[in-house]
N, C-alpha and C positions, 0 to 999 in steps of 0.2 A: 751967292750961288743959287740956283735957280733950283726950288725943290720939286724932284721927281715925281708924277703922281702915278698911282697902280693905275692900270688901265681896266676898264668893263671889264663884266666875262656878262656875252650877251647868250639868254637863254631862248630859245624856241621852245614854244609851249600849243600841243594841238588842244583845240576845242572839240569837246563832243566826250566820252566816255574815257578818254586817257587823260584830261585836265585834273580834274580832283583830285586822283591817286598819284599822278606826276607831283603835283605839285606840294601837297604833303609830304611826299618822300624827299622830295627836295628841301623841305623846311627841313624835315629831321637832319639832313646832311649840313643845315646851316644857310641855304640860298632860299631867302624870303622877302618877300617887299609888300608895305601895305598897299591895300587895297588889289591884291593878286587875284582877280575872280575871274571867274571864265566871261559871266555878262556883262564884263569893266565895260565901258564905255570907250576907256583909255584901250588903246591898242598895243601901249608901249608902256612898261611899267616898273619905275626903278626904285633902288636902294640905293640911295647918294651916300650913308655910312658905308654899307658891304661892297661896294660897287661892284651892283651885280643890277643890270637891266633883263627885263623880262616880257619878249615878243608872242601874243597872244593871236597865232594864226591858226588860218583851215587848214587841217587835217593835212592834206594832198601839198600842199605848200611849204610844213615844213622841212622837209629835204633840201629845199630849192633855195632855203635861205639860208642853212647852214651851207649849203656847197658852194653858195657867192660869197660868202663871209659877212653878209646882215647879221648871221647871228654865230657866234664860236661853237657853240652847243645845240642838241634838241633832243629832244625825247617823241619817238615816232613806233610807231606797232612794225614789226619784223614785215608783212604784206603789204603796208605802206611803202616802206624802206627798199623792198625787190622791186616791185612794182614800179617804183621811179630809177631806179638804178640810174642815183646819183651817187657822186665822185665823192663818197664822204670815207669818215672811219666810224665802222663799230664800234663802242669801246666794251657796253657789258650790255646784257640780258637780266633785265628790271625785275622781270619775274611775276608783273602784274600784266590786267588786261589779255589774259588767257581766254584764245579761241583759238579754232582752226578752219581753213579756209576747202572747201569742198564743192564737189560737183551733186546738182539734184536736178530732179528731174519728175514731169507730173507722177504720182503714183499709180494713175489709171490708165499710161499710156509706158509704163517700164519695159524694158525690151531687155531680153534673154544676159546679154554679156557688152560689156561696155563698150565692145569694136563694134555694136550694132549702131552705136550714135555717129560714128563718122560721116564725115559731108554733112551734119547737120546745123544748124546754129544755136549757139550760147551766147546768152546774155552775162555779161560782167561787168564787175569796176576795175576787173584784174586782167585785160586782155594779152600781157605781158605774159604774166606771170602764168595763165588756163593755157597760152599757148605751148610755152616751156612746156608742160605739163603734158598737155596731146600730142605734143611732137616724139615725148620719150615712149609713146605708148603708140608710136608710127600713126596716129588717125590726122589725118587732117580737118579743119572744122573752118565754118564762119563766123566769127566775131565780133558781136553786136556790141560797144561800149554805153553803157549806162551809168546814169549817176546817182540813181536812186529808184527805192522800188526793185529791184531787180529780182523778186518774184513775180512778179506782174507781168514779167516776158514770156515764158510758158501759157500765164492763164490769157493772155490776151491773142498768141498765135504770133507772137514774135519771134520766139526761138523755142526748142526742144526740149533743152535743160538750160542751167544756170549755172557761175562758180560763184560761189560769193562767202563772204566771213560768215561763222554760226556760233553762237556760243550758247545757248540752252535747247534751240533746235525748235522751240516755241513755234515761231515764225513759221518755217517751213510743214508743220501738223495744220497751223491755220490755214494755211492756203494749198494743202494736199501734195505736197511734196515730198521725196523723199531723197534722202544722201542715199549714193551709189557708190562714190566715189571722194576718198580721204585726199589733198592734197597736201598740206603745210598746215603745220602748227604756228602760230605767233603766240608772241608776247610784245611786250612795250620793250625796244631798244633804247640808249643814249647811246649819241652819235655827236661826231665833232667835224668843225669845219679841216682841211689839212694844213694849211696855213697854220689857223690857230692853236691847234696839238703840240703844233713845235714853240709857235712865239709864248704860250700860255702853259706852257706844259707843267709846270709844276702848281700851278692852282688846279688844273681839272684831273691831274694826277691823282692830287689829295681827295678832289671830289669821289674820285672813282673809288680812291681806299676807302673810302667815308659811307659810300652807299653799298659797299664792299660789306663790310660791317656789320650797317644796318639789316642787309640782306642776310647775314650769317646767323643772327639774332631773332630771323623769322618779323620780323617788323616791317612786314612789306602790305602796304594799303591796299 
């Protein structure tokens, strides 16, 4: 008789500031493979003992590959995750990579109340998500998408304000800006393909108990 073998549990892994903390936290949970680095050269990177493969993509992409089933799993920032509003599942809230996504605007050009910026334009990488946002506050606006830089839209006479991720607020003092306006909190999500939830459910079950745990223990990277 023919013997059965487990199948992958393929992981999506973003590059940029959630790789390192992701992926430590995943070792603690038990999912590791050598050579697992952000600047691998290898873009695909297994554990032929755990069988457990590991997909090292941009940021914006991994939604898109757990939602075709490239990969069963990812770990993706909660404004990444709205922002592409793909067809995935949630599972938990990681608890690392804490920022919040908000509106700013040059400091030497601030206007009285924030229904003064309507009809105006914003630069973002969120223009999903900044519109959600102006829509509930009735303003309508125009929507410059950007992919980098996106304080550079105000100083250069592109747009008025900006929504963009902020985590120490650095950024926006250096270049004379100020938050006006709070939108969404993130953190790092793990997300699962739906397909995969069901055919795999009891390995990513455990995983979730696992990081469940971890997290309960304050062990979060």
């Amino acid at each position: 008789m023919e013997e059965k073998t487990e199948p992958y549990l393929t992981v999506a892994l973003p590059k940029g500031k959630l790789f390192s903390p992701a992926a430590e936290l995943l070792a603690l949970a038990g999912l590791s493979a050598e050579g697992l680095e952000e600047k691998s050269r290898k873009l695909v990177i297994t554990n032929e003992a755990d069988k457990v493969r590991f997909i090292i993509a941009k940021t914006a992409d991994v939604p898109t590959y757990v939602e075709y089933g490239a990969a069963d799993i990812g770990i993706i920032g909660k404004d990444v995750l709205k922002e592409a509003a793909q067809d995935v599942y949630e599972l938990l809230d990681l608890e690392f990579g804490r920022c919040r996504l908000m509106m700013a605007v040059p400091r030497d050009k601030k206007r009285p109340r924030l229904a003064d910026y309507a009809h105006t334009r914003v630069a973002t990488k969120f223009p999903r998500i900044a519109e959600s946002f102006f829509n509930r506050q009735g303003m309508q606006m125009e929507y410059i998408k950007l992919n980098g830089s996106i304080e550079l839209g105000p100083i250069v006479g592109l747009a008025e304000s900006i929504v963009d991720i902020v985590e120490t607020g650095t950024t926006l003092r250096e270049n004379d800006l100020e938050e006006i306006a709070p939108i969404m909190d993130t953190t790092a999500r793990l997300i699962a393909n739906r397909v995969s939830f069901r055919l795999k459910f009891s390995r990513i079950h455990k995983l979730i108990e696992d990081l469940q745990a971890i997290l309960r223990k304050g062990q979060v990277v």
